[in-house]
C-alpha positions as CSV (number, residue, x, y, z in Angstrom):
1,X,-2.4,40.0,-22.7
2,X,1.1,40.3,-20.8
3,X,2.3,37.3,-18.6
4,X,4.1,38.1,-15.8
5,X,7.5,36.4,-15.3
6,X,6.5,35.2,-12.2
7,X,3.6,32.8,-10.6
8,X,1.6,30.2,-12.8
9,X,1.7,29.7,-16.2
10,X,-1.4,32.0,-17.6
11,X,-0.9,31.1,-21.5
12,X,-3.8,28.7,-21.4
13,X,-6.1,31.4,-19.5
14,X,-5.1,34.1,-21.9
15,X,-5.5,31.7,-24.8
16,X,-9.0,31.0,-23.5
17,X,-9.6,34.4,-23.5
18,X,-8.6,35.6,-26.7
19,X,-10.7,32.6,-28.3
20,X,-14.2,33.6,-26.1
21,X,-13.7,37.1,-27.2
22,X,-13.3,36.6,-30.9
23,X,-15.9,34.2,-30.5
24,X,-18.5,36.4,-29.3
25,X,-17.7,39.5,-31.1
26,X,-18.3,37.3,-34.4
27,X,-21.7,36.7,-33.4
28,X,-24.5,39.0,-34.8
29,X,-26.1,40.8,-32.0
30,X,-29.3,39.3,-32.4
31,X,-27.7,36.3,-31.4
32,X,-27.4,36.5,-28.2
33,X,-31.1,36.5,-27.3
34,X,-30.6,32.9,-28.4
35,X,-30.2,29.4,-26.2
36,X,-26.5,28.7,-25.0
37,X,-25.6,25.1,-24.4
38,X,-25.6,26.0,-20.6
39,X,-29.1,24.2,-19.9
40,X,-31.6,27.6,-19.4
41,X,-29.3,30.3,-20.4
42,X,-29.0,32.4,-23.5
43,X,-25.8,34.2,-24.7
44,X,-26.5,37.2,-23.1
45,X,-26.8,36.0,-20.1
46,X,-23.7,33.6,-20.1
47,X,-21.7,36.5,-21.7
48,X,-22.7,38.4,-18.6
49,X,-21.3,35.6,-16.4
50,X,-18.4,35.1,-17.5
51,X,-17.7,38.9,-17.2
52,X,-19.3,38.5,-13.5
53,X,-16.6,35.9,-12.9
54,X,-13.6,37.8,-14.6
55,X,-14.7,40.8,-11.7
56,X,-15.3,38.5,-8.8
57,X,-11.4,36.9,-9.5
58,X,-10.3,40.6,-9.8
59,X,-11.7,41.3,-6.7
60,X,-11.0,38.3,-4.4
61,X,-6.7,38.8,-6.2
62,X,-7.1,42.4,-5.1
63,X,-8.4,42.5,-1.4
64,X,-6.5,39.4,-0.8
65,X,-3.0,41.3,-1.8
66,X,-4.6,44.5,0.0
67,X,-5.1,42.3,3.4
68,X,-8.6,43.0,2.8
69,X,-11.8,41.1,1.9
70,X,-10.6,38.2,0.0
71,X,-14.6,36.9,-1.2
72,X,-15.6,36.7,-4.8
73,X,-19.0,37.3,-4.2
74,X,-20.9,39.1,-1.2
75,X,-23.4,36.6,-1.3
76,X,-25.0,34.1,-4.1
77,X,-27.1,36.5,-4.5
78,X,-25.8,39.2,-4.9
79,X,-24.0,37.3,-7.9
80,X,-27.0,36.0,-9.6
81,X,-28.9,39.5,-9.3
82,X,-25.6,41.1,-11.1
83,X,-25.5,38.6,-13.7
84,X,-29.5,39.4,-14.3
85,X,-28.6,43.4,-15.0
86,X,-25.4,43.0,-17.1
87,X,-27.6,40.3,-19.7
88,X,-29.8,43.4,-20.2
89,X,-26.7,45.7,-21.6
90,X,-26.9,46.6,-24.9
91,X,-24.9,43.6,-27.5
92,X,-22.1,46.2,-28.1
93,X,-22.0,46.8,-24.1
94,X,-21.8,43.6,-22.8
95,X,-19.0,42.6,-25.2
96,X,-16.9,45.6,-24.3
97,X,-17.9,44.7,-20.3
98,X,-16.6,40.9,-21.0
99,X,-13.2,42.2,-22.6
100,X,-12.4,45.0,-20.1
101,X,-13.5,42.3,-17.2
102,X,-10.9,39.9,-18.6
103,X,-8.4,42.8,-19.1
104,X,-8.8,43.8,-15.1
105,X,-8.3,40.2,-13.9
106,X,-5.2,40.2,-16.3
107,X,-3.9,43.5,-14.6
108,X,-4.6,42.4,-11.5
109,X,-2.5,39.4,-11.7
110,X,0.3,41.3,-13.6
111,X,1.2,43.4,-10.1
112,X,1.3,40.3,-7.9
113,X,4.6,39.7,-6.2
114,X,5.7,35.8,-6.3
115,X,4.9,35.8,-2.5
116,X,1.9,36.8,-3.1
117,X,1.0,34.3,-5.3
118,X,0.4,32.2,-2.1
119,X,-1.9,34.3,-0.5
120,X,-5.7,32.6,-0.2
121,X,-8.6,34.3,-1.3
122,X,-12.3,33.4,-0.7
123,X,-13.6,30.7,-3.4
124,X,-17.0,30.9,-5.0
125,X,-18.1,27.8,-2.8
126,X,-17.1,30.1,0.1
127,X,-13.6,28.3,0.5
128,X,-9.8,29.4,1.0
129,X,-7.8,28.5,-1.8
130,X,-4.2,30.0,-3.0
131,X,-4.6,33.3,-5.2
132,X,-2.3,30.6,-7.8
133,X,-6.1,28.9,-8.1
134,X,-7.9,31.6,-9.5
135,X,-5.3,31.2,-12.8
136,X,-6.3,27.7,-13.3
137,X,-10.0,28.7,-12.4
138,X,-10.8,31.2,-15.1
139,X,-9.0,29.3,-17.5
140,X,-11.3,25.9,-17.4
141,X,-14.4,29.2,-16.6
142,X,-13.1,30.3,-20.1
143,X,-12.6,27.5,-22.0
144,X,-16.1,25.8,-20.9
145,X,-17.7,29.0,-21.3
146,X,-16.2,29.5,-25.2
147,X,-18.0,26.0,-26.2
148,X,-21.1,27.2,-24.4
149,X,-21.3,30.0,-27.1
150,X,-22.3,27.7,-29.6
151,X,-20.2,29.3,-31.5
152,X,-18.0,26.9,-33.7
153,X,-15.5,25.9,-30.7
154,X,-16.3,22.4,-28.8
155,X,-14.7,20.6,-26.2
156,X,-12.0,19.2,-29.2
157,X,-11.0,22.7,-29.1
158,X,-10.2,23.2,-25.4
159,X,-6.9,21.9,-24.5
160,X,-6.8,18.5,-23.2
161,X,-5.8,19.3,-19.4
162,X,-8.6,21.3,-18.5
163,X,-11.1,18.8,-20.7
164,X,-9.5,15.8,-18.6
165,X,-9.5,18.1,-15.5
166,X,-13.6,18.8,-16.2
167,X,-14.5,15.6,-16.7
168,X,-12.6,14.2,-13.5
169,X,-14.7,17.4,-11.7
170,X,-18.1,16.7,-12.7
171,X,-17.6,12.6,-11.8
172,X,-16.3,13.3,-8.3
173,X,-19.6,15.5,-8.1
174,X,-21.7,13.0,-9.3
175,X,-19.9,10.5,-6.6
176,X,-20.1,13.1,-3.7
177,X,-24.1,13.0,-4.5
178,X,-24.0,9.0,-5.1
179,X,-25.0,9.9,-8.4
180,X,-22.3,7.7,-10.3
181,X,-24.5,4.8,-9.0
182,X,-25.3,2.2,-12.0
183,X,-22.6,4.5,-14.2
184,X,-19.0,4.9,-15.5
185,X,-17.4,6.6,-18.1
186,X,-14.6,5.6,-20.6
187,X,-12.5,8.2,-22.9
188,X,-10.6,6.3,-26.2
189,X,-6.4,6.0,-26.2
190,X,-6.7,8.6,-29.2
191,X,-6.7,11.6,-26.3
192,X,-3.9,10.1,-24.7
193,X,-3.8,7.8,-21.6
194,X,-7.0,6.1,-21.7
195,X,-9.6,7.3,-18.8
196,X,-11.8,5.4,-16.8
197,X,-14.0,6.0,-14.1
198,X,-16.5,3.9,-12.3
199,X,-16.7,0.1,-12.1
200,X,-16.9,-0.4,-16.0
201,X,-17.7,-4.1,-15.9
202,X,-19.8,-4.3,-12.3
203,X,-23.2,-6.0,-13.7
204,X,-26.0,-3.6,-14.5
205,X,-23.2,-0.8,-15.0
206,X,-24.0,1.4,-18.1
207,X,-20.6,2.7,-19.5
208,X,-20.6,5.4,-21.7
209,X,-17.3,5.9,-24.1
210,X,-15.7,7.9,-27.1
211,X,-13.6,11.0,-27.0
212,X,-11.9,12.8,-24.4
213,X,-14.4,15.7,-25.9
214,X,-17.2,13.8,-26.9
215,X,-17.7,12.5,-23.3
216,X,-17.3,15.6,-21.4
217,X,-19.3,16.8,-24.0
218,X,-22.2,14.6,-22.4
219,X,-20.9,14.6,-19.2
220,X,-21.5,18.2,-18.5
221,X,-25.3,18.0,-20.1
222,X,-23.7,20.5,-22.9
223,X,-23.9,17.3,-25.9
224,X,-24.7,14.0,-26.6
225,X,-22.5,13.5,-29.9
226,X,-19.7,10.6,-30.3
227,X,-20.9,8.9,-26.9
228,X,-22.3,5.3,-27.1
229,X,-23.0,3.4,-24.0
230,X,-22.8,-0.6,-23.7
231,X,-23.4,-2.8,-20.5
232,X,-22.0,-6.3,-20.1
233,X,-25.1,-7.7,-22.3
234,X,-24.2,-5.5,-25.1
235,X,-25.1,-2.0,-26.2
236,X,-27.8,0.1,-24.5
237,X,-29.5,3.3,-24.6
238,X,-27.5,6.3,-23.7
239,X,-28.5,7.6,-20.2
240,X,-29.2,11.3,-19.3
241,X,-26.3,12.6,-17.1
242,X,-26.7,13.6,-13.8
243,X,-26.4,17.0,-13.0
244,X,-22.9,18.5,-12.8
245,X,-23.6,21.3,-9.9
């Protein structure tokens, strides 16, 4: 994929992209009628989101440089009935629909002016954010998506910004909801500057630790390898997480 010499950096999107497609072209096509790790989805079906995604980008970049509708999605809907039809396209079909979906957004961004750039579009929470976002957006959509495949790829393979950027997303969800209560989270110096979130030693807090990876790994419901969890007392059993979304 070209990169434009203008607007944000899109190396780690394109990277993201290039990995997801090899990724799910090297799966047989039987394989896709099995589970992802995205709780209650099989590959089909996240395939067939992420392609969903790549069009609503492509159309939120496009009417908002148009000065026309700038939404990803008509409704939620609308989204979740599209994803439902695309998951039932032949294994051959849906590949080819995820690559040229991904190819479109590319295109799409390739034609922006730099004033452009700075345009808002229509988030998929219904919310005005800079056209800019939408770079940033598909590339942790990408890069999550890849180690939902379950296809080799885990969160030690996504580069550490959008790991670190992930985890930092589904805590501040979990504290919007009051779901951090009784919790905290703790990733090792080996990933860098040490992160941690949540009263660590508040009595009663669980803390869960290891990896960069390993913990937004659990953190996101995809894993529970190379976590542990300890309390003031001493070691403890490793909690469900809460619910990123």
């Amino acid at each position: 994929m070209s990169t434009a010499m203008h607007g944000p950096d899109r190396s780690q999107a394109a990277a993201g992209e290039l990995a997801f497609s090899r990724a799910a072209h090297a799966l047989p096509d039987e394989a896709l009628a099995g589970p992802s790790l995205l709780p209650g989805w099989d590959r089909a079906t996240l395939l067939s989101h992420v392609a969903g995604n790549a069009l609503a980008f492509t159309r939120a970049v496009t009417g908002a440089a148009a000065g026309g509708d700038t939404r990803m999605y008509d409704s939620r809907e609308q989204r979740n009935a599209q994803i439902a039809e695309q998951a039932r396209l032949a294994p051959a079909a849906l590949r080819a629909l995820s690559d040229d979906a991904a190819a479109g957004l590319a295109a799409a961004w390739n034609v922006l002016t730099p004033e452009q750039w700075s345009l808002s579009f229509t988030n998929g929470q219904g919310r005005p954010a800079p056209l800019a976002g939408t770079v940033k957006g598909r590339a942790r959509e990408i890069w999550v998506h890849l180690v939902d495949l379950d296809a080799g790829p885990t969160f030690a393979d996504v580069p550490a910004d959008i790991t670190d950027a992930v985890l930092r997303e589904v805590w501040a969800s979990w504290v919007a909801r009051g779901a951090d209560e009784g919790l905290a989270i703790s990733t090792e110096a080996s990933d860098g500057a040490p992160l941690t979130l949540g009263a660590a030693e508040a009595p009663g807090v669980v803390l869960v630790t290891g990896s960069l990876a390993a913990v937004t790994g659990w953190a996101t419901g995809r894993t529970r390898d190379g976590v542990t969890a300890v309390t003031a007392a001493g070691p403890a059993p490793l909690p469900a997480a809460p619910d990123w979304i």
